[in-house]
C-alpha positions in Angstrom: 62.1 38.7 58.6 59.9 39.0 61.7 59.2 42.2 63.6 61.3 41.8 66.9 58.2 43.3 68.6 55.1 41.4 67.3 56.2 39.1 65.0 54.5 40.2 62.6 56.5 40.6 59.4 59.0 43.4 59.4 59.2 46.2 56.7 62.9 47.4 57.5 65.6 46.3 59.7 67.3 48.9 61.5 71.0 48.6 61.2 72.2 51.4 63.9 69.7 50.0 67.0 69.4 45.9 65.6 66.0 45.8 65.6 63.3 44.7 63.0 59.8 46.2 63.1 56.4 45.8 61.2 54.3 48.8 59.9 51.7 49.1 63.1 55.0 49.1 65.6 58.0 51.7 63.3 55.3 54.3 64.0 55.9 53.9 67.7 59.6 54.0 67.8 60.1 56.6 66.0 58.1 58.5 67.8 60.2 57.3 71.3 63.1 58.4 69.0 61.9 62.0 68.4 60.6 62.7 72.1 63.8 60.8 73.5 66.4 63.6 71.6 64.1 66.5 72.7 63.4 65.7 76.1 67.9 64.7 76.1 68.5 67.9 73.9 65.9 70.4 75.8 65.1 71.1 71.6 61.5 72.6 72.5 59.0 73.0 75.4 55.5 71.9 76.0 54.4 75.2 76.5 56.0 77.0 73.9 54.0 78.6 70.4 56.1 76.3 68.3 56.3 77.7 64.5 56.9 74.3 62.2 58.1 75.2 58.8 57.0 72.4 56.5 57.6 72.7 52.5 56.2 69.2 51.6 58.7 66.8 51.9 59.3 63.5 53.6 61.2 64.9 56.9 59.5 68.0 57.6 55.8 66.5 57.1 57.2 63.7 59.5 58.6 66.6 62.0 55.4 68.2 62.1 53.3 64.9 62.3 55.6 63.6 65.4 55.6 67.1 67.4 51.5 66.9 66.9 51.3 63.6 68.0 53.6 64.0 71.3 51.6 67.1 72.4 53.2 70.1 70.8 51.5 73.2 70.5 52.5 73.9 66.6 51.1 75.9 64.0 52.4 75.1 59.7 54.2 77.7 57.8 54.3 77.0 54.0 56.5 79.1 51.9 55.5 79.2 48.6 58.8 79.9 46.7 57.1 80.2 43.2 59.0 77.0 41.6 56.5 76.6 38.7 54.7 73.4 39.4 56.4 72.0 42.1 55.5 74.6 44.3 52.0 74.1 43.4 52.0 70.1 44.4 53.9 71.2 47.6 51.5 73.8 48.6 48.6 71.1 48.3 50.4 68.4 50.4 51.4 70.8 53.2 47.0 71.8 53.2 46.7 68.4 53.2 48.9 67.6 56.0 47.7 70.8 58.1 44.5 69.0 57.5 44.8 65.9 58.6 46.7 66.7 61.9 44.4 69.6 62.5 46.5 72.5 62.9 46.6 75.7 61.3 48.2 76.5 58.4 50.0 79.6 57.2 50.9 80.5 53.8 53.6 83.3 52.6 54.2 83.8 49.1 57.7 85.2 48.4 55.9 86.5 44.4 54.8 89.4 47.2 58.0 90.7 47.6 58.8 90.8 43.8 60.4 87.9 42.4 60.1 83.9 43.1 63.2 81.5 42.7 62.6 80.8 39.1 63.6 84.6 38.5 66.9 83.6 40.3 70.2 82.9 38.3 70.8 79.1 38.4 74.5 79.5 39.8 72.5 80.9 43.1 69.7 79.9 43.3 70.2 78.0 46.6 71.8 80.4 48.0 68.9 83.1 47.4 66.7 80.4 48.3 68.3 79.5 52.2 68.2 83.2 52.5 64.7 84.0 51.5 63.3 81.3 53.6 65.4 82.1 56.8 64.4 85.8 56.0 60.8 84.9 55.9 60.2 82.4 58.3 62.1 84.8 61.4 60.0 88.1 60.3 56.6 85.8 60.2 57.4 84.2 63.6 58.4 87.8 65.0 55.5 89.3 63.8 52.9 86.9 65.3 54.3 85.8 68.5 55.9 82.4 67.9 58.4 81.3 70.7 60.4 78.8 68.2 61.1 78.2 64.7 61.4 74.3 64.0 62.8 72.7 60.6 63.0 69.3 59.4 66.7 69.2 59.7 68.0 65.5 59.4 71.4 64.3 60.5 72.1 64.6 56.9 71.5 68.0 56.7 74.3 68.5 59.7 76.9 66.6 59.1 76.9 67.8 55.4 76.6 71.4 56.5 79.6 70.8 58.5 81.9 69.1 55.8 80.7 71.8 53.0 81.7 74.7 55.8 84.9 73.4 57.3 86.5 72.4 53.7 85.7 76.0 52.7 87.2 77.0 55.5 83.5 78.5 57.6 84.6 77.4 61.2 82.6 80.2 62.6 79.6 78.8 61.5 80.5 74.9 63.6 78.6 77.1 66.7 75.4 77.1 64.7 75.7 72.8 64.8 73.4 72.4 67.8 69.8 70.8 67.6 68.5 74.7 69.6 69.9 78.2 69.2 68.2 80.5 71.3 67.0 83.8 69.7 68.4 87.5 69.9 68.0 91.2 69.1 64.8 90.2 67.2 65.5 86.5 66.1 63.5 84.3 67.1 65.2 80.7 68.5 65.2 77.8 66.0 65.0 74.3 66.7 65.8 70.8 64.9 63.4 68.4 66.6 65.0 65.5 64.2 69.0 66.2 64.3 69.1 62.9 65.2 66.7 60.9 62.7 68.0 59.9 59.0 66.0 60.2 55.8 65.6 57.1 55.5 63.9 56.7 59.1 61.8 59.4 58.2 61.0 58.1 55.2 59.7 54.8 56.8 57.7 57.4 58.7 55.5 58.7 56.6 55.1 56.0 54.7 53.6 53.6 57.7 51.3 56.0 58.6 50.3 57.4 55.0 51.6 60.9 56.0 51.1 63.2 52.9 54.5 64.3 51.6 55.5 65.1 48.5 58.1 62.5 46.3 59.1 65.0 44.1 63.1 67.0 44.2 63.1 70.4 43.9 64.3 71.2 39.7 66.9 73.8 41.2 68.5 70.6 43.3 72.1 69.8 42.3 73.3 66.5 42.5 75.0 66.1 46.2 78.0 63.9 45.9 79.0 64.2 49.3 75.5 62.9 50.2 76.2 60.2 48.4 79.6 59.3 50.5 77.5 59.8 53.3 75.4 57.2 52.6 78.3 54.9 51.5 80.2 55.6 55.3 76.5 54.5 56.6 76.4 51.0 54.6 79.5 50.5 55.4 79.3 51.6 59.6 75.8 51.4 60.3 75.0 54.4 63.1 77.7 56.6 62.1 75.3 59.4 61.0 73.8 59.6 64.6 77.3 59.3 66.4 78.3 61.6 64.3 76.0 64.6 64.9 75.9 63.7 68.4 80.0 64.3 68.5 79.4 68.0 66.8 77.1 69.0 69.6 80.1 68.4 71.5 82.0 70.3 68.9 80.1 73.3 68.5 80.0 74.3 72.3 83.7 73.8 72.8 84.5 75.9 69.5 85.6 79.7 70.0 85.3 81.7 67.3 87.4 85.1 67.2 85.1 87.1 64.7 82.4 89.0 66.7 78.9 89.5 64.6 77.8 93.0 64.6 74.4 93.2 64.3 72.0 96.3 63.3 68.8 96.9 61.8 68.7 96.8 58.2 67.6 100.7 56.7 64.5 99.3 54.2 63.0 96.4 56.1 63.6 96.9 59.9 64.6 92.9 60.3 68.2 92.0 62.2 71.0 92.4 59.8 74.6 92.1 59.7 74.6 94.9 57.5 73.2 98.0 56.8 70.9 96.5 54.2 69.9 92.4 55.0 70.7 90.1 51.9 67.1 89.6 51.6 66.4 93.1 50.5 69.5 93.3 48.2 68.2 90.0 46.6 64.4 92.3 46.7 65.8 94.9 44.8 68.1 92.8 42.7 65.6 90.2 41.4 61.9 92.4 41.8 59.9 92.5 38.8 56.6 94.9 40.1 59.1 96.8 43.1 56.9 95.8 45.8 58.6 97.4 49.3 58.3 95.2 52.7 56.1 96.9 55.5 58.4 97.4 58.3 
């Protein structure tokens, strides 16, 4: 198989867009793939103090690679979640990476609030986890003057969210579904520069270019069945991923939710809450070992 650009011979063929491409020109294209859905999407601005939250892995060392190299102004936040050794390799690739694209790099250890995930019980440990790192990346953005958060998001991530939320009944959250939401009463706008890429195309990525990433799954990481159907709906209808995520963009701004969000200050911490105490601070005093207290 022959790259349909150079000729040269092709690493992948791209079902979804019928094109075959070499390692010198995927780099290239994926790159006219990234800045095509934010420029479309209006995902992040030039002149923005873009926050890029990278733990180590394929898609967000390829999100913070691509916004470098189109001419973002982005600065790396590592969270270091305390997951025994894998949080050690992942800390190292992310240096690595911050490195290599010459950007800086900013570490936060969650062991300074008290715990780490492997002090978490195993039934929620995911859950603590999502919560910690939305906790933490908000309050570091807020606290040093970062316009936008951006994660590594892949179509994946989306359209899985949505099943997993709708089937469990969580319409309210089908809003929440769009590649920008603009911040609030102290939270800071997040943004998903690759809604529209797949793992694999991100995979592909890093790999052309010899992008440091980590190949390593987290140990707390269930096995995702539905990400498995996913994948078997894309073998089977090549570019359903992307139509699909693009469909719940439509989705999500024509969807009106009834319940109204009150939001308030939580009493220990001073960071946006939905209740009088954040779940971040519950899960602080729940799961400390050395009761640390978080500087307001």
């Amino acid at each position: 198989m022959k790259c349909s650009k150079c000729k040269e011979k092709a690493i992948t063929y791209l079902k979804p867009y019928r094109i075959a491409l070499c390692k010198n020109c995927y780099p290239d294209f994926y790159l006219n793939l990234v800045n095509r859905s934010i420029k479309k999407y209006k995902i992040i601005r030039k002149n923005e103090k873009i926050l890029a939250c990278v733990s180590g892995g394929k898609d967000s060392s390829a999100m913070a690679f691509a916004l470098k190299k189109l001419g973002y102004n982005i600065e790396i936040l590592y969270i270091d979640l305390g997951i025994g050794e894998y949080s050690v390799k992942s800390k190292k690739v992310v240096e690595e990476l911050a490195e290599e694209i010459d950007v800086p790099i900013h570490v936060v250890e969650l062991s300074e609030y008290g715990f780490t995930i492997d002090d978490v019980d195993v039934k929620k440990v995911c859950s603590v986890c999502g919560t910690a790192k939305r906790y933490l990346m908000n309050r570091f953005a807020r606290l040093n003057g970062f316009d936008v958060i951006v994660t590594g998001h892949t179509a994946e991530d989306l359209i899985l969210f949505f099943f997993k939320n709708v089937l469990s009944g969580g319409i309210e959250w089908i809003p929440k579904l769009i590649p920008r939401s603009e911040g609030f009463n102290g939270l800071i706008a997040k943004a998903r520069p690759l809604f529209e890429r797949s793992e694999k195309e991100n995979m592909l990525f890093v790999l052309s270019l010899n992008i440091p990433f980590l190949m390593d799954e987290c140990p707390h990481a269930p096995r995702d069945v539905w990400k498995e159907i996913l994948y078997d709906i894309e073998a089977k209808k090549p570019g359903f991923k992307q139509n699909f995520v693009r469909g719940l963009i439509k989705l999500a701004k024509s969807v009106r939710v009834k319940k109204e969000w009150e939001f308030k200050k939580c009493r220990i911490c001073g960071e946006t809450s939905s209740s009088e105490i954040c779940a971040f601070c519950r899960y602080v005093e729940k799961f400390k070992k050395h009761g640390q207290s978080i500087e307001r």
